[in-house]
C-alpha positions as CSV (number, residue, x, y, z in Angstrom):
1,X,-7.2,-16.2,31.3
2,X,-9.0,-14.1,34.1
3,X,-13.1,-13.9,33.4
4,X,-12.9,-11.2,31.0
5,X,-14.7,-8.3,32.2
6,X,-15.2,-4.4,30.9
7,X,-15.0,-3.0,27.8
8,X,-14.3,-4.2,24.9
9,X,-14.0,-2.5,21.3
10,X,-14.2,-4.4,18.2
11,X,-11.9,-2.0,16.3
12,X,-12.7,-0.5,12.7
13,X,-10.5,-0.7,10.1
14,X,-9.9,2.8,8.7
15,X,-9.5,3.1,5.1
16,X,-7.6,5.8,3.3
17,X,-9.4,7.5,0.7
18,X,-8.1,5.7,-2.0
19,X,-9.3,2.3,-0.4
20,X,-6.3,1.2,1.5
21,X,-5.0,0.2,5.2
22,X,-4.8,3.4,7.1
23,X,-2.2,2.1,9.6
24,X,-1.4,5.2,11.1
25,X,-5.5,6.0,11.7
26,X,-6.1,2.5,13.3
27,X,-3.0,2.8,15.9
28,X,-4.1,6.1,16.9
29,X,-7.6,4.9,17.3
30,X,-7.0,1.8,19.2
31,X,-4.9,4.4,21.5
32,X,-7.4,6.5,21.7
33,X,-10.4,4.0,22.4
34,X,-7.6,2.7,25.4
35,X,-7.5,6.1,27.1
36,X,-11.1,6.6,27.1
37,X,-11.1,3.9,29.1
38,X,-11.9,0.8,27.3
39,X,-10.6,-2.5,29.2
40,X,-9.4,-4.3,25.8
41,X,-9.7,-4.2,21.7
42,X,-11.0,-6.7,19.8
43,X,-9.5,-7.4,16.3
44,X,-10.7,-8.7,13.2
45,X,-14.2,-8.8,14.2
46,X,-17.8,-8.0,12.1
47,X,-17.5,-4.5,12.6
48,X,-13.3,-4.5,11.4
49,X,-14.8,-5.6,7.7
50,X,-12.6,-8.9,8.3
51,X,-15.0,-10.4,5.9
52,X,-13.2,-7.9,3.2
53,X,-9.2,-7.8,4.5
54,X,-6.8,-9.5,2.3
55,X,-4.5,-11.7,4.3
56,X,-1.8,-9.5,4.7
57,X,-4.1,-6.3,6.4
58,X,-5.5,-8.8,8.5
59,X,-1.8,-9.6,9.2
60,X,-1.4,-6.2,9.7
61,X,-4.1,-5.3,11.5
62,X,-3.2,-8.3,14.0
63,X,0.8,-6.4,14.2
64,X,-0.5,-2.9,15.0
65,X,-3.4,-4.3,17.7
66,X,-0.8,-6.8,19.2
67,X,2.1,-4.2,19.6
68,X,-0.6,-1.5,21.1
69,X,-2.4,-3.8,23.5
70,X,1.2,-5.2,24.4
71,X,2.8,-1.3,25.5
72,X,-0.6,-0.6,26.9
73,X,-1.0,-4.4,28.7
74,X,-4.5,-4.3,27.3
75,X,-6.2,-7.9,26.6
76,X,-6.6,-8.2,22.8
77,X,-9.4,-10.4,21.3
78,X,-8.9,-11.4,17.6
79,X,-11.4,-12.5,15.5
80,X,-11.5,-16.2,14.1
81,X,-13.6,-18.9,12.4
82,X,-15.9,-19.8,9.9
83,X,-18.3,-21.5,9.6
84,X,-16.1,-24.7,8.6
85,X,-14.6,-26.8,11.3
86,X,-11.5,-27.2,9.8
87,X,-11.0,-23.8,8.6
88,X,-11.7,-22.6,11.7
89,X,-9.3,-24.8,13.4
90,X,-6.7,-23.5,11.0
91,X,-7.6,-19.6,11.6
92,X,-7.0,-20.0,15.3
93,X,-3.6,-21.7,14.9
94,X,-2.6,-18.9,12.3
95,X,-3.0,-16.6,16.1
96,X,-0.1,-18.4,17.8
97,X,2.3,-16.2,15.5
98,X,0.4,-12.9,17.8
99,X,1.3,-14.1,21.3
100,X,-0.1,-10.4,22.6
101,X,-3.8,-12.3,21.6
102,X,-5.4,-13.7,24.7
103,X,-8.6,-14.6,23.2
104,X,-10.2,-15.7,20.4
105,X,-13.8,-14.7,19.5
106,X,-15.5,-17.6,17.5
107,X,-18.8,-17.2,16.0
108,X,-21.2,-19.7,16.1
109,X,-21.6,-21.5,12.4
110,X,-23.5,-20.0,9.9
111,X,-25.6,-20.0,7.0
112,X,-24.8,-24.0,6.8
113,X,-27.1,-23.9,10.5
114,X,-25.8,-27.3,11.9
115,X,-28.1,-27.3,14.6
116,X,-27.0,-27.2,18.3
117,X,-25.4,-30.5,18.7
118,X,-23.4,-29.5,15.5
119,X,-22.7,-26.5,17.5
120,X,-21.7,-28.3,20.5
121,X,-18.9,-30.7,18.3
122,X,-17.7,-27.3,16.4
123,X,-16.4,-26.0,19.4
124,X,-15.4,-29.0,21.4
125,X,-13.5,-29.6,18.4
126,X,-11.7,-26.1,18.2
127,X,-11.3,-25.6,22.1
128,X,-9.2,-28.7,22.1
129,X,-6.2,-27.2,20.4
130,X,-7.2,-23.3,20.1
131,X,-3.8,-22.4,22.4
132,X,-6.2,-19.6,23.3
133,X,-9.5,-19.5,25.5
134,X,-12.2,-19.1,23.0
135,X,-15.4,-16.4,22.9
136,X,-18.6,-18.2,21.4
137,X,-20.1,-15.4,19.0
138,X,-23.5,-16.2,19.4
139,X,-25.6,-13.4,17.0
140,X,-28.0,-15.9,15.6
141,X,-29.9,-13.0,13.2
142,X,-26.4,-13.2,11.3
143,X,-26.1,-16.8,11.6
144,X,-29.4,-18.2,11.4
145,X,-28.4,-20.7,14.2
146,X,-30.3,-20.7,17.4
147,X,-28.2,-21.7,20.3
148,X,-30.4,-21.7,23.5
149,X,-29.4,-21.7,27.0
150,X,-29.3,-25.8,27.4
151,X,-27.2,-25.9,24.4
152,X,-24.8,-22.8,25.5
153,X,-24.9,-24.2,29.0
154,X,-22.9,-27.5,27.6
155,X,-20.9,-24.9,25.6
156,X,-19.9,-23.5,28.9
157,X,-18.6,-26.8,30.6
158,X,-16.0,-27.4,27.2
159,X,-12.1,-26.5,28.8
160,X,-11.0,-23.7,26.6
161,X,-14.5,-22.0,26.5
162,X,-14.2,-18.5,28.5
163,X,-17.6,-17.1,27.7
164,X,-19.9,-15.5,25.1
165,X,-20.1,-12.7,23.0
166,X,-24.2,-12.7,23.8
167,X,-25.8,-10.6,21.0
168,X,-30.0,-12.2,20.7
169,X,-31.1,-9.3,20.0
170,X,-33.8,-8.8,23.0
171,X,-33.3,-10.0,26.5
172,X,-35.8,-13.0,25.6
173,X,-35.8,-16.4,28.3
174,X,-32.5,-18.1,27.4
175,X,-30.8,-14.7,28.4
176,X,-32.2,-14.3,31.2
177,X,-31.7,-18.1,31.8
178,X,-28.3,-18.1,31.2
179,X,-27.5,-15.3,33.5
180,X,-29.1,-16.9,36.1
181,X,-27.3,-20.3,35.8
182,X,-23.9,-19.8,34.1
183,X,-21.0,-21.3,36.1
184,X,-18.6,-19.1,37.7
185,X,-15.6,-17.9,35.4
186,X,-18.1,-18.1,31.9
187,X,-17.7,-14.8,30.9
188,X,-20.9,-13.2,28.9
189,X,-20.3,-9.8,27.0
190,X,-23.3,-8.2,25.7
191,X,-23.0,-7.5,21.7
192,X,-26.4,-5.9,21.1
193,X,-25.3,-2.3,22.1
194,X,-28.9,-1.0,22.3
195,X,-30.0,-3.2,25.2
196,X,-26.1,-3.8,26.9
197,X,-27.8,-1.5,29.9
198,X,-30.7,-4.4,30.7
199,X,-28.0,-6.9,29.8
200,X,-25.6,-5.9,32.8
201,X,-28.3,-4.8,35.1
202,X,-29.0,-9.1,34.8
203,X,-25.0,-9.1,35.8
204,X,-23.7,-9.1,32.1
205,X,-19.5,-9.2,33.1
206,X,-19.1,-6.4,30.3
207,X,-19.8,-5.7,26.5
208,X,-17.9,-6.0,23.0
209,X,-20.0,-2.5,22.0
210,X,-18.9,-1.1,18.6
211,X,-21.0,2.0,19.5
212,X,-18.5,3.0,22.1
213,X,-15.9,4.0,19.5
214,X,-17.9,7.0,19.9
215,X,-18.1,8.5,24.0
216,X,-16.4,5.8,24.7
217,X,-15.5,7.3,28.3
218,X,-19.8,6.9,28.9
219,X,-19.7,3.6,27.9
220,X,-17.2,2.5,29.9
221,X,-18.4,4.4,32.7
222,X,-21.9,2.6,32.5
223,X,-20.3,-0.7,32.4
224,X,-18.5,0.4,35.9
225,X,-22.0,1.7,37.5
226,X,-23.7,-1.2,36.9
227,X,-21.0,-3.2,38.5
228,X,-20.4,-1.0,41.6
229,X,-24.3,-1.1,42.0
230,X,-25.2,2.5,41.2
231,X,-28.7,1.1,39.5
232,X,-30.2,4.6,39.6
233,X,-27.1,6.6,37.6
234,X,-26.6,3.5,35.4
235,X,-30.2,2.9,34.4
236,X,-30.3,7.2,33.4
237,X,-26.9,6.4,31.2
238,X,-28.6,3.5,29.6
239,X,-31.2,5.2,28.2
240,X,-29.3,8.3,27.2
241,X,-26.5,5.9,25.3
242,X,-29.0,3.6,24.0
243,X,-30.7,6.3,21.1
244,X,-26.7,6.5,20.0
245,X,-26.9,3.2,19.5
246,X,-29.4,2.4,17.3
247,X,-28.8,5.4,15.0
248,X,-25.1,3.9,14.8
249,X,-26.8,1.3,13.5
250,X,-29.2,2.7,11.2
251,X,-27.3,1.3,8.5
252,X,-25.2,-1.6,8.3
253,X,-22.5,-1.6,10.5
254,X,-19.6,-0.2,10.6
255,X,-21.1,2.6,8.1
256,X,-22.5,5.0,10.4
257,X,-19.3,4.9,12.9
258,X,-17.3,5.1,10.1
259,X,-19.2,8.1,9.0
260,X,-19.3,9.5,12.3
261,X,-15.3,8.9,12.9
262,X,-14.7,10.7,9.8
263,X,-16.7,13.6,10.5
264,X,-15.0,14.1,14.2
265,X,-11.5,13.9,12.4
266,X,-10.7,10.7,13.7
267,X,-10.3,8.5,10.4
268,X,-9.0,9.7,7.0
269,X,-12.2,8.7,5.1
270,X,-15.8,6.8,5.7
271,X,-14.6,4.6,3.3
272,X,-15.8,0.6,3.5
273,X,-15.4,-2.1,0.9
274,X,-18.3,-3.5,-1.1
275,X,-20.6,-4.4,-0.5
276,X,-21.3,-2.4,1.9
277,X,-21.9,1.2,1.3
278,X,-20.9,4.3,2.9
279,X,-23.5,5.9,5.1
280,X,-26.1,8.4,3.5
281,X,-25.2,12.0,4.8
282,X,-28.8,12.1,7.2
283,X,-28.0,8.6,8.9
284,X,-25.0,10.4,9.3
285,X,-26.3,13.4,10.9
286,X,-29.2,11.5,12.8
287,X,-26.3,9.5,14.8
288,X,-23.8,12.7,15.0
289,X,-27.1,14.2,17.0
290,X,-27.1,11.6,19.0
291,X,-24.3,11.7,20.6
292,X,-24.3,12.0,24.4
């Protein structure tokens, strides 16, 4: 695929109140998110509670997303992988059934922490018959894997690798290492919404930004001033999007967007499955003040 660029929303998935798929909230949000102008949805991910689907809403999920992004010729990113080999292997086939899909985001293996070269064979191993062009997830305070920039620089030469979902937390040396020597056409999305700004002011390509589900339009907008060199206007966005940010993420995530979704009439309930649990009413009015 082209180097994936833009915006990027990891979708919720709405719950009714009663617990279940909310089909008709999710299409209407992934529509919505696409008007604002977002580039392209992901599916499945962290912040969709993919972790907590039964097969059939994630099959679900993957129907609505795929039939939206197809009408709307949106790229759609679904989620995939574990952090076994060969169930990841057999997640990413399961995707040749969505055609509309034309990436899968992977996340680096964890809690079993394989170290890099483990790393390095997990996804040589899954690029080779993916069918799609894979995102490396790299969020090591999830995964409790380091992967620094030697190690995601031979990540970056596999065929099948498009780029990285780039979520460290800080911009700390390997980031800025990495975006000074990444080959042309590896793609790196910012996933740490509070610091996206400093991320693409570096020359991140874009961002995978569960925040913007909320002023979407602003994120997407500072995305598109950083790349048209606007420095001045984008670095003032920057820091009036980045307090949204972190008290979206006061609480776990999805939570607080959940919360926040609900309370603009968006989604039919803040509801999330255990164990997560719903956000407390203050989080909730912290982040709705926040709001740009």
């Amino acid at each position: 695929m082209d180097t994936l660029t833009g915006l990027f929303i990891p979708l919720i998935t709405p719950f009714t109140p009663e617990g279940e798929l909310a089909e008709d909230a999710l299409e209407r949000l992934a529509h919505r998110v696409l008007d604002d102008g977002a580039t392209g949805i992901v599916a499945l991910g962290t912040t969709g509670e993919a972790a907590s689907l039964t097969d059939s809403e994630k099959s679900q999920v993957l129907a609505i997303c795929s039939r939206i992004c197809r009408e709307r010729a949106a790229p759609l990113i679904a989620g995939a992988g574990t952090n076994d080999t060969a169930r990841s292997a057999a997640d990413l086939a399961a995707l040749a059934e969505y055609p509309d899909v034309r990436a899968a985001l992977v996340v680096v293996p964890y809690y079993n922490r394989p170290g890099e070269a483990g790393v390095i064979e997990h996804f040589r191993t899954l690029a080779a018959d993916a069918g799609v062009p894979l995102i490396i997830y790299n969020i090591p305070y999830r995964t409790g894997q380091r992967v620094s920039w030697r190690a995601m620089a031979r990540l970056a030469e596999i065929p099948g690798v498009a780029g990285v979902k780039h979520a460290a937390v800080s911009i700390d040396q390997d980031t800025i290492a990495m975006m000074a020597g990444r080959a042309p056409g590896f793609s790196v999305l910012g996933g740490d919404d509070p610091v996206i700004s400093p991320l693409l002011a570096l020359g991140a390509d874009g961002g995978i930004l569960a925040s913007a589900h909320v002023n979407t339009a602003e994120f997407a907008r500072l995305i598109s001033l950083w790349q048209d060199g606007k420095a001045n206007d984008a670095r003032e966005l920057g820091h009036q999007l980045a307090p949204l940010s972190q008290a979206l993420f006061a609480e776990p995530n999805p939570v607080v967007i959940k919360s926040v979704l609900h309370r603009m009439g968006q989604i039919p309930s803040p509801s999330v499955r255990l164990p997560l649990l719903t956000a407390s009413p203050e989080t909730t009015e912290a982040a709705l003040r926040a709001v740009v």
